[in-house]
N, CA, C and O atoms as a GROMACS GRO file, in nm:
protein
  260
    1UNK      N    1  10.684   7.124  11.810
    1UNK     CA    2  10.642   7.137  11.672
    1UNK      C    3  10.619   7.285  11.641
    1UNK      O    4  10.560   7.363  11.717
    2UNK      N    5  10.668   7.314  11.528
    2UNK     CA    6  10.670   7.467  11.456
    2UNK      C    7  10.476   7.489  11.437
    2UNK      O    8  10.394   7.397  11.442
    3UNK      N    9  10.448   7.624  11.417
    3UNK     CA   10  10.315   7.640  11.367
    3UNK      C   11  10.310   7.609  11.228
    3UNK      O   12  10.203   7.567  11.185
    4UNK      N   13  10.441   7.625  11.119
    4UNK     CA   14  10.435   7.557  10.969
    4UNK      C   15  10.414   7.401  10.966
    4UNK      O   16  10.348   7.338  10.883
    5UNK      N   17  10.499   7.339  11.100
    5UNK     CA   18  10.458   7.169  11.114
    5UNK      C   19  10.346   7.156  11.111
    5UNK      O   20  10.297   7.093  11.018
    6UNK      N   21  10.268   7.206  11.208
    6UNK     CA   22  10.141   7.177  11.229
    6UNK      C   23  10.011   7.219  11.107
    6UNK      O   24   9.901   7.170  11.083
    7UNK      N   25  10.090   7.336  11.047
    7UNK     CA   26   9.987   7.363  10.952
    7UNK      C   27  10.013   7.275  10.817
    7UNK      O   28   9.931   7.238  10.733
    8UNK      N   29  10.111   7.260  10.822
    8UNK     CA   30  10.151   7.117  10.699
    8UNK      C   31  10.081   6.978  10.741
    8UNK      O   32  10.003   6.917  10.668
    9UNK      N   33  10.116   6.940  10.857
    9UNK     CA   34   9.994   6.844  10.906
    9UNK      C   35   9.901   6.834  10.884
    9UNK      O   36   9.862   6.733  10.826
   10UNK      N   37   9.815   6.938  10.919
   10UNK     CA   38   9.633   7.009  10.915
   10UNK      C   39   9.624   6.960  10.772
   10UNK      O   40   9.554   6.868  10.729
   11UNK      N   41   9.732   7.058  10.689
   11UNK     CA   42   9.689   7.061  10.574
   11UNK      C   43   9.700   6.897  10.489
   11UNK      O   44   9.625   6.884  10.392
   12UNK      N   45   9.775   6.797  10.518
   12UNK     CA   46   9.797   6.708  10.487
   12UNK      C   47   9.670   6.552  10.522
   12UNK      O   48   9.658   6.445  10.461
   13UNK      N   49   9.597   6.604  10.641
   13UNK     CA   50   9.471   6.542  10.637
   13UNK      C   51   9.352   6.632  10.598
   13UNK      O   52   9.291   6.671  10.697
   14UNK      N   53   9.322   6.659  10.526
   14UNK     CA   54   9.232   6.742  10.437
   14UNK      C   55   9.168   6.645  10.343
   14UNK      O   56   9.218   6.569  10.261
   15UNK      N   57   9.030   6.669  10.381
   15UNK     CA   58   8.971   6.593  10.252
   15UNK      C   59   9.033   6.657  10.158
   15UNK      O   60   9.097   6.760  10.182
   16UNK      N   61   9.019   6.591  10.003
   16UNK     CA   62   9.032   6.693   9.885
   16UNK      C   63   8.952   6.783   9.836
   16UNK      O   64   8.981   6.856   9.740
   17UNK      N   65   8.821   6.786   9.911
   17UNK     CA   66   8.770   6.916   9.878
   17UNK      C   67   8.784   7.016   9.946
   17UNK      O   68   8.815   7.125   9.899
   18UNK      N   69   8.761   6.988  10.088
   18UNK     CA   70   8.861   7.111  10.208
   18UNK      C   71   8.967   7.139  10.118
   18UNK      O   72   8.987   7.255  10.083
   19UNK      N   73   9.048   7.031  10.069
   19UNK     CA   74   9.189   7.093  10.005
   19UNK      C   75   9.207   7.184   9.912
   19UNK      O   76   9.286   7.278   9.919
   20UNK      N   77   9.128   7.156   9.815
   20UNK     CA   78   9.094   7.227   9.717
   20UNK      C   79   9.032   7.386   9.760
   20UNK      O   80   9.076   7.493   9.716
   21UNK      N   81   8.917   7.369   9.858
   21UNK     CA   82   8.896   7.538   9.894
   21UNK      C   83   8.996   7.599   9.954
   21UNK      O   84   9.002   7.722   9.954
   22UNK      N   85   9.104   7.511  10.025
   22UNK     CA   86   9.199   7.587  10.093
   22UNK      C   87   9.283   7.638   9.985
   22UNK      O   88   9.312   7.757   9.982
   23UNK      N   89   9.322   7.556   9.897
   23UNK     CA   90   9.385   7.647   9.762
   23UNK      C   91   9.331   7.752   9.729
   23UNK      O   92   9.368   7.866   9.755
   24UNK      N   93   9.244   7.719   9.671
   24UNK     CA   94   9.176   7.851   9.627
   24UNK      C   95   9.190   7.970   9.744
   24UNK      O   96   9.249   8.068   9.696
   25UNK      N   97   9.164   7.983   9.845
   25UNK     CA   98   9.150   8.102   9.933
   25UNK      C   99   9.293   8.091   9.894
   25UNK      O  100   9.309   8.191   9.824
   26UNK      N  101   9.411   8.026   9.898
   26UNK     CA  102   9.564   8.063   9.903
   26UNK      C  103   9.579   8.146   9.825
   26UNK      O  104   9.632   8.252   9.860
   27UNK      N  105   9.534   8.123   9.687
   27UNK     CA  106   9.579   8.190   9.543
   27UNK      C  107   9.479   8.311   9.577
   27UNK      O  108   9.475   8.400   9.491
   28UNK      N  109   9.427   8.321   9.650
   28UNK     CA  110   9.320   8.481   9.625
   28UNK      C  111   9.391   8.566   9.703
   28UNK      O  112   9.438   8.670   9.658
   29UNK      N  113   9.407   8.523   9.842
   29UNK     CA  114   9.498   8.567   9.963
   29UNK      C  115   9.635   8.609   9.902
   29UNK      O  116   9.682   8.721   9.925
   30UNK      N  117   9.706   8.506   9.815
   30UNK     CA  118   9.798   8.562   9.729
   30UNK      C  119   9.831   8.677   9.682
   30UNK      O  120   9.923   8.755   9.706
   31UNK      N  121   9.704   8.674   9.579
   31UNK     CA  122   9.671   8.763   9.448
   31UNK      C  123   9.661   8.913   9.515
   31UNK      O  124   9.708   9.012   9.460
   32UNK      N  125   9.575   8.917   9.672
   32UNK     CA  126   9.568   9.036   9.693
   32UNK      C  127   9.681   9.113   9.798
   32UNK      O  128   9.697   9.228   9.838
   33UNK      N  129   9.737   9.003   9.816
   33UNK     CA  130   9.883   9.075   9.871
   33UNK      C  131   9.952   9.137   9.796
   33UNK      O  132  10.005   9.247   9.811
   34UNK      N  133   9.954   9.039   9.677
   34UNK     CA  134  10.035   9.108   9.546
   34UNK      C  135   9.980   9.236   9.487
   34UNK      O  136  10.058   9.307   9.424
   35UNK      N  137   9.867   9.267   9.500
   35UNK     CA  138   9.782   9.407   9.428
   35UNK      C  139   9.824   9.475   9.584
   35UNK      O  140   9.845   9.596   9.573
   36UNK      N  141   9.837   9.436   9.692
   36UNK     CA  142   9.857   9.567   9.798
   36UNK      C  143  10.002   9.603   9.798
   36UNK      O  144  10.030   9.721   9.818
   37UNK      N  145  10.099   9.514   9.776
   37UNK     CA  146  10.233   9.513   9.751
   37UNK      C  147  10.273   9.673   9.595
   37UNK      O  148  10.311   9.790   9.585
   38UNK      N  149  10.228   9.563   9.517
   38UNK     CA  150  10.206   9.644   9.389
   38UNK      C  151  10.180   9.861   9.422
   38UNK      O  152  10.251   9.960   9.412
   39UNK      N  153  10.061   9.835   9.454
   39UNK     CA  154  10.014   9.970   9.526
   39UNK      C  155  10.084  10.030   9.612
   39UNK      O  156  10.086  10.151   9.588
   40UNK      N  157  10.171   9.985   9.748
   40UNK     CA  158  10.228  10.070   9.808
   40UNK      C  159  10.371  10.075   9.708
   40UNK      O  160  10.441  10.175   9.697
   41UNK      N  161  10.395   9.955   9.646
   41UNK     CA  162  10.556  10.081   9.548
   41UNK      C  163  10.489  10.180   9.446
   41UNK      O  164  10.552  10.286   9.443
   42UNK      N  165  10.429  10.178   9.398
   42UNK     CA  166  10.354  10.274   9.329
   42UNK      C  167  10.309  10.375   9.386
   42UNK      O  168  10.310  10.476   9.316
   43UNK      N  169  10.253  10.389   9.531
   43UNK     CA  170  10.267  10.519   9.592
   43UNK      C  171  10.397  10.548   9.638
   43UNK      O  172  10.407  10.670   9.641
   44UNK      N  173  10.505  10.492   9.676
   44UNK     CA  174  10.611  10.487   9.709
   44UNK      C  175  10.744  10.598   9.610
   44UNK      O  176  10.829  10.683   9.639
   45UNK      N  177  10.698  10.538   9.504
   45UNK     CA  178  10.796  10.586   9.369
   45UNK      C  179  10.855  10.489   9.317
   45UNK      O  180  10.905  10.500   9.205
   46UNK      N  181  10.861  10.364   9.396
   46UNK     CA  182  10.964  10.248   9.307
   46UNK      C  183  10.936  10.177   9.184
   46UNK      O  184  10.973  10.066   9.146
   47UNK      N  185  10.854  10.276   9.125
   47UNK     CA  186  10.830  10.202   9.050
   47UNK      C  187  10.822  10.290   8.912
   47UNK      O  188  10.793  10.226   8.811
   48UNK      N  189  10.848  10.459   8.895
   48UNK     CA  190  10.868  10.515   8.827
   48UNK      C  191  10.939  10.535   8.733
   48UNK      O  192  10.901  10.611   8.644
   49UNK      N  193  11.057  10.474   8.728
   49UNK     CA  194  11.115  10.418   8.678
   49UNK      C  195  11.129  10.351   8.538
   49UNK      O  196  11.184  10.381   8.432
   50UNK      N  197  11.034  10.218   8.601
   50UNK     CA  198  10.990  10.107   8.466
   50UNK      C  199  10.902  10.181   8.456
   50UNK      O  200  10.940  10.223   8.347
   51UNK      N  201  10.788  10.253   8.478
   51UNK     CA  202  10.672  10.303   8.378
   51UNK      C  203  10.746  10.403   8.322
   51UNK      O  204  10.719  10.374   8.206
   52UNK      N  205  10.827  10.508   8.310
   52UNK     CA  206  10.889  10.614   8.230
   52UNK      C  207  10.941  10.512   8.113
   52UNK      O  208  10.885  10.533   8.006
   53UNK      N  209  11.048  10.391   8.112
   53UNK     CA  210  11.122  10.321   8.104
   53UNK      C  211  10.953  10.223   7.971
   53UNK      O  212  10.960  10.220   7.848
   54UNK      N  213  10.882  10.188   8.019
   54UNK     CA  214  10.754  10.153   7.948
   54UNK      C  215  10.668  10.238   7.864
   54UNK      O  216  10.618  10.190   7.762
   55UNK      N  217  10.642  10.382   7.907
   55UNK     CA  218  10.614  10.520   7.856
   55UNK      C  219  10.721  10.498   7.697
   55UNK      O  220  10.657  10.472   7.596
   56UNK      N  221  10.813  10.505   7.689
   56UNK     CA  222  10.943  10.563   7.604
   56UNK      C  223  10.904  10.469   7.489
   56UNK      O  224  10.864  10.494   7.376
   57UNK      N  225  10.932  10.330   7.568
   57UNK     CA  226  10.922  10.218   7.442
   57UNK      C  227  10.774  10.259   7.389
   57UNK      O  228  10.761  10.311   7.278
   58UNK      N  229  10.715  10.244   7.434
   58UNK     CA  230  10.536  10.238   7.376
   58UNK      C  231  10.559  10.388   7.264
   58UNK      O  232  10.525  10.379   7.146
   59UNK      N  233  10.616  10.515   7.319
   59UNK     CA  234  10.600  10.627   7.228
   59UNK      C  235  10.683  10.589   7.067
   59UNK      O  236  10.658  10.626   6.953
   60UNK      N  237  10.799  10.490   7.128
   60UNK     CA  238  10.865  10.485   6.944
   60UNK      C  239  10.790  10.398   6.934
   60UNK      O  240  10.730  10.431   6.832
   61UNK      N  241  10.739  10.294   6.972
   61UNK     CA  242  10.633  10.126   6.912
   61UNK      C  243  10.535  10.265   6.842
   61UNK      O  244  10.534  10.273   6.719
   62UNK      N  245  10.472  10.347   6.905
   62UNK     CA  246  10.358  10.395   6.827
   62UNK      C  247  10.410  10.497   6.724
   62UNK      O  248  10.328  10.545   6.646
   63UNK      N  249  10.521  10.529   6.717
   63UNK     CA  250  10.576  10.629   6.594
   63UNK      C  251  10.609  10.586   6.492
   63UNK      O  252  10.640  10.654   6.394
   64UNK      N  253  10.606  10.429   6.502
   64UNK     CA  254  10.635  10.364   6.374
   64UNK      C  255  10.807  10.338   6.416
   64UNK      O  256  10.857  10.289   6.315
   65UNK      N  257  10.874  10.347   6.482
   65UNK     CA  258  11.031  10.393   6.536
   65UNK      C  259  11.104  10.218   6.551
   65UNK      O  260  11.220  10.202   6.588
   0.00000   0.00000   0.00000
């Protein structure tokens, strides 16, 4: 058995409130991968780009353009 079998298992006898906190930690655990992800392309440069690219539009949106 794989460690995903087994953790699909685990996860499959779960009360529903265990279940439910285990969600929740998922979506947070998520959320902050995604803000550390986010952060290293942004120190990176990959991402200079769309903000120049976001910069431009916003300057004609605010010129009336």
């Amino acid at each position: 058995m794989t460690t995903i079998t087994e953790i699909e298992a685990a996860i499959s006898r779960l009360p529903a409130n265990e279940f439910a906190e285990l969600v929740a930690w998922l979506q947070e655990y998520h959320a902050e991968a995604w803000d550390r992800q986010i952060e290293a392309d942004l120190a990176a440069g990959r991402l200079d780009a769309l903000l120049s690219e976001a910069e431009n539009e916003y300057r004609v949106m605010s010129s009336g353009g």
